[in-house]
C-alpha positions as CSV (number, residue, x, y, z in Angstrom):
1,X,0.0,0.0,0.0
2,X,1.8,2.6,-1.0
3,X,-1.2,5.4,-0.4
4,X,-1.7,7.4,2.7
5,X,-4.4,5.9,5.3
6,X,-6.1,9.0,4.3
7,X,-6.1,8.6,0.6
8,X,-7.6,5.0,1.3
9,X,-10.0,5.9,3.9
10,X,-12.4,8.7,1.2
11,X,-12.2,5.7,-1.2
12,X,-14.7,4.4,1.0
13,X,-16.0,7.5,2.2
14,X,-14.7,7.5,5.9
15,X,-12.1,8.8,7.7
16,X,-9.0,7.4,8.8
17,X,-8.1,5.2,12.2
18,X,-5.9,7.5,14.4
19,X,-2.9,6.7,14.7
20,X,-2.8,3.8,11.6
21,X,1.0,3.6,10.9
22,X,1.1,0.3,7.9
23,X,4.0,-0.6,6.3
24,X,4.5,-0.2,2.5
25,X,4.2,-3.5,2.3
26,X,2.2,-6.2,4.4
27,X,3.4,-9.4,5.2
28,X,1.2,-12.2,6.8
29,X,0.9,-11.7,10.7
30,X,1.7,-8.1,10.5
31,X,-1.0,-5.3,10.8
32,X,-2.9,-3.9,7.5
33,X,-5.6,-1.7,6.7
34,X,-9.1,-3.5,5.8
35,X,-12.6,-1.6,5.6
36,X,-15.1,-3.9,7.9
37,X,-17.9,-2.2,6.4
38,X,-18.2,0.6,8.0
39,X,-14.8,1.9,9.0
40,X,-11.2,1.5,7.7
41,X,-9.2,-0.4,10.4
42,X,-5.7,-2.1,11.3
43,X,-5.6,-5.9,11.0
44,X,-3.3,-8.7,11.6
45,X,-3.1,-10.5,8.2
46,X,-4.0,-13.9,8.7
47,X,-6.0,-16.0,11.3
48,X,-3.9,-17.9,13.7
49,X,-3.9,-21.3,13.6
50,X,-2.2,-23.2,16.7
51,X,-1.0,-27.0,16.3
52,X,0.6,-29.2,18.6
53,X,4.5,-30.2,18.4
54,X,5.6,-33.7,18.1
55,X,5.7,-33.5,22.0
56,X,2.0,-32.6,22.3
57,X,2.7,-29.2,22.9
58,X,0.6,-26.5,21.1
59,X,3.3,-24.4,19.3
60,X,3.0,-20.5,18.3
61,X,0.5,-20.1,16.3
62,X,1.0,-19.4,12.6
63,X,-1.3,-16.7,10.4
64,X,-3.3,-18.1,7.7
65,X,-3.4,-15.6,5.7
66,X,-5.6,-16.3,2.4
67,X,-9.1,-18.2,2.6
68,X,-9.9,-20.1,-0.7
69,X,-12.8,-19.7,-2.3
70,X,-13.9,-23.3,-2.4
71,X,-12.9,-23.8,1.4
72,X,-15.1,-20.8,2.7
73,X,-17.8,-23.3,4.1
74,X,-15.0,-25.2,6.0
75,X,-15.5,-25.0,9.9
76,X,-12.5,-22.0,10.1
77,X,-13.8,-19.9,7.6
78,X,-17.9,-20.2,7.7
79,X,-19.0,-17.6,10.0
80,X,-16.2,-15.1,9.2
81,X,-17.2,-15.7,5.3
82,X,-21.4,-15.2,6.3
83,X,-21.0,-12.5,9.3
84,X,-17.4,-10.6,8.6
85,X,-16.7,-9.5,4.8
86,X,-14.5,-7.4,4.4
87,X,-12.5,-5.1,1.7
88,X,-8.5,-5.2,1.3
89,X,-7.0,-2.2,-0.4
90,X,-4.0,-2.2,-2.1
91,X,-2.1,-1.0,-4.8
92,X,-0.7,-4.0,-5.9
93,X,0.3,-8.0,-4.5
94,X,3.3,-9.7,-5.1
95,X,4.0,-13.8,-6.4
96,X,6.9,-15.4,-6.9
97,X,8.8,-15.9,-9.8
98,X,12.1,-17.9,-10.8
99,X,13.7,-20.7,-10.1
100,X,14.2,-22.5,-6.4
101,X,16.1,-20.5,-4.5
102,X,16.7,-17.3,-6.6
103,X,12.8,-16.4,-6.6
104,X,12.3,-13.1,-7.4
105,X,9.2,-10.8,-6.8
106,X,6.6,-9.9,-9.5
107,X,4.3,-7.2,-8.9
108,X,0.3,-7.1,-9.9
109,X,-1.5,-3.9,-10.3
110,X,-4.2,-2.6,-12.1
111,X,-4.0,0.1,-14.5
112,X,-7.0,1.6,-14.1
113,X,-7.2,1.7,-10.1
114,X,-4.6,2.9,-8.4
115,X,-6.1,1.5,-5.2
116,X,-8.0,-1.5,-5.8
117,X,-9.5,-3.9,-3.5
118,X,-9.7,-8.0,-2.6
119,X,-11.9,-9.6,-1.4
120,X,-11.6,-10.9,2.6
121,X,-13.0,-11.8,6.1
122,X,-12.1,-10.8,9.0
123,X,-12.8,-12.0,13.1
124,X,-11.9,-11.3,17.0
125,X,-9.3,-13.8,18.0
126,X,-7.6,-14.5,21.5
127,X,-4.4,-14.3,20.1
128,X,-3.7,-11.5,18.1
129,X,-6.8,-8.9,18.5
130,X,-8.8,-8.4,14.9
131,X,-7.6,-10.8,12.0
132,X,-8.1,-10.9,8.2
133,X,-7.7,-13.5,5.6
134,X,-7.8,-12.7,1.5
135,X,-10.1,-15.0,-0.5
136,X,-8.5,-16.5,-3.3
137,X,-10.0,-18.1,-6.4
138,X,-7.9,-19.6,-9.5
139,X,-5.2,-17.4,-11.3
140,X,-6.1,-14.5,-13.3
141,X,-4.8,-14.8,-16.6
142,X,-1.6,-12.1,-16.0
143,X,-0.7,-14.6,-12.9
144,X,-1.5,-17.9,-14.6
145,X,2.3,-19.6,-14.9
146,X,3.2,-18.4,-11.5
147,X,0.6,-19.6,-9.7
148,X,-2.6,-21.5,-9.2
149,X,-4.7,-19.0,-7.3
150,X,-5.2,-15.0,-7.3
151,X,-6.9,-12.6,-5.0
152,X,-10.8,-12.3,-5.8
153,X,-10.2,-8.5,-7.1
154,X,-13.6,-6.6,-7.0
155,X,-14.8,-4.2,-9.3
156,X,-16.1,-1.0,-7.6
157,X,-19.5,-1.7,-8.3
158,X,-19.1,-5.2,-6.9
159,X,-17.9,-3.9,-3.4
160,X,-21.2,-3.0,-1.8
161,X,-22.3,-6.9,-3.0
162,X,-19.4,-8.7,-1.6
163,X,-20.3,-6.6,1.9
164,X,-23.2,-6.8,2.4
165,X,-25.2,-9.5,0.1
166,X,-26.0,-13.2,0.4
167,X,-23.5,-15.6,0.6
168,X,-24.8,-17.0,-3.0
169,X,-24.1,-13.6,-4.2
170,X,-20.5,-13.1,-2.8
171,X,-19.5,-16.4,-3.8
172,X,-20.6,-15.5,-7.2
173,X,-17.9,-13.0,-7.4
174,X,-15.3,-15.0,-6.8
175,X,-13.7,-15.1,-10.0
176,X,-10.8,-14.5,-11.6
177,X,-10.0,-11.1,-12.7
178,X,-10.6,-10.8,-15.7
179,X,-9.8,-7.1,-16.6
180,X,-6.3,-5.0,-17.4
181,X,-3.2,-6.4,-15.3
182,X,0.0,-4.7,-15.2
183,X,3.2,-7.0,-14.2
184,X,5.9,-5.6,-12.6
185,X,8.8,-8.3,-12.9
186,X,11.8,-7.3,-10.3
187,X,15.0,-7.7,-9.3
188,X,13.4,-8.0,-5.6
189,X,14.4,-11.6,-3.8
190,X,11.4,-13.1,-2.7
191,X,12.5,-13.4,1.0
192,X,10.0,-16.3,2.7
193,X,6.7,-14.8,2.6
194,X,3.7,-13.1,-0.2
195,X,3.6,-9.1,0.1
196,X,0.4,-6.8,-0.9
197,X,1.5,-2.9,-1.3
């Protein structure tokens, strides 16, 4: 995200949180801004998921960060995907590109929306405060050969629907983005982990 919380916040017509202070970039169990419907808010990108260790221990949890679309009436993503929609603005995500061990970072944006928005959901958990997951659905064309999946991207006519209609109809946007892609192949190293500007 590489707009001011304020910039972001009257492309939903609200103002923004006090106090938001994102990174440029947002990795998965680190705080980013996501409109809940009715106000732009820090997150934690992903929802934690605690398993035990091989002595029986439960570990750290870990952030599950993207939700996908097929999975969304699986038990840890149900009431989040029919109570808790939510919008993820960015100005463009990030895949990985290259061979093993040299991956590099290719950038997604679209041309015609400097800040654009994903789909997600979002919940109250014990261990990090709120949490958001992206919904993914297969690869847009641009990101087909890199990956399998892509970021439902909505349309800003499609935002108010993915908020606050049915579950049939939200599902039914869950397709792959069909419109204008730009690619921004770097130099980057991939480090471990996705990014979303």
């Amino acid at each position: 995200m590489t707009k001011a919380a304020d910039e972001v916040a009257r492309l939903f017509g609200t103002d923004a949180p006090p106090g938001v202070n994102m990174g440029e970039e947002v990795f998965p169990g680190y705080p980013g801004m996501v409109f809940d419907g009715a106000a732009l808010r820090g997150m934690v990108w992903g929802f934690p998921l605690s398993v035990k260790g091989k002595s029986g221990r439960m570990l750290k949890p870990r952030p599950v960060n993207n939700a996908r679309c097929d999975r969304l009436d699986s038990f840890m993503w149900r009431y989040s995907f029919a109570e808790r929609r939510c919008l993820i603005p960015m100005t463009a995500f990030a895949e990985a590109e290259g061979p093993g061990g040299g991956k590099t970072r290719s950038w997604f944006s679209l041309p015609d929306q400097p800040v654009f928005t994903a789909a997600g959901i979002w919940r109250h958990s014990d261990e990090w405060g709120a949490v958001f997951s992206m919904v993914m659905t297969d690869a847009a064309p641009a990101v087909q050969g890199l990956h399998d999946r892509s970021p439902v991207l909505l349309d800003p006519g499609s935002r108010d629907i993915w908020l606050r209609g049915t579950g049939e109809q939200a599902l039914a946007l869950c397709a792959p983005y069909a419109g204008p892609m730009h690619v921004d192949r770097t130099a980057e190293p991939w480090v471990q982990r996705a990014a979303a500007h």
